[in-house]
C-alpha positions as CSV (number, residue, x, y, z in Angstrom):
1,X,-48.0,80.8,64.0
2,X,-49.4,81.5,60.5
3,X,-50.4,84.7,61.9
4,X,-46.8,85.9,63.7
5,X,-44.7,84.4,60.0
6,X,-47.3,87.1,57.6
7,X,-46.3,90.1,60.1
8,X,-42.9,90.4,59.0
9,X,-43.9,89.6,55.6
10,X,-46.6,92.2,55.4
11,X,-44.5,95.2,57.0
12,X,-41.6,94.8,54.1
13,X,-43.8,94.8,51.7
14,X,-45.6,98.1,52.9
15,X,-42.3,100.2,53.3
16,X,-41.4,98.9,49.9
17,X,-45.5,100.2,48.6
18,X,-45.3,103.2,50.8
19,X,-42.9,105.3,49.2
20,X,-43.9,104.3,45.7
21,X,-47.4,104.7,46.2
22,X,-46.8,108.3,48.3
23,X,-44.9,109.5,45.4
24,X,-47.4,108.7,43.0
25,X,-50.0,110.2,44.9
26,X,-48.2,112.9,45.4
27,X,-47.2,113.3,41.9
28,X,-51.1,113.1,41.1
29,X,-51.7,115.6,44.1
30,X,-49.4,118.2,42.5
31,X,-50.6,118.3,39.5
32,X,-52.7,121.5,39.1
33,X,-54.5,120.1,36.4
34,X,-55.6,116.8,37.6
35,X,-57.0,118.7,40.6
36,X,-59.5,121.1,38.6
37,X,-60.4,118.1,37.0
38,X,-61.3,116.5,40.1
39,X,-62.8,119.6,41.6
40,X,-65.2,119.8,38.2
């Protein structure tokens, strides 16, 4: 039962991380710079 209750729970919070996390990444991803810093 504990199990079914956290489902629920678990997928809100992920839409609500998702699209702030995707847009930070993203964000990070797009930056030119931080790449050739990565790729050094």
């Amino acid at each position: 039962m504990s199990a079914k209750r956290r489902r629920p729970t678990f997928g809100m919070h992920h839409l609500t991380v998702v699209p702030r996390n995707a847009e930070g990444a993203a964000a990070q991803s797009d930056d030119p710079d931080e790449g050739r810093r990565d790729d050094e």
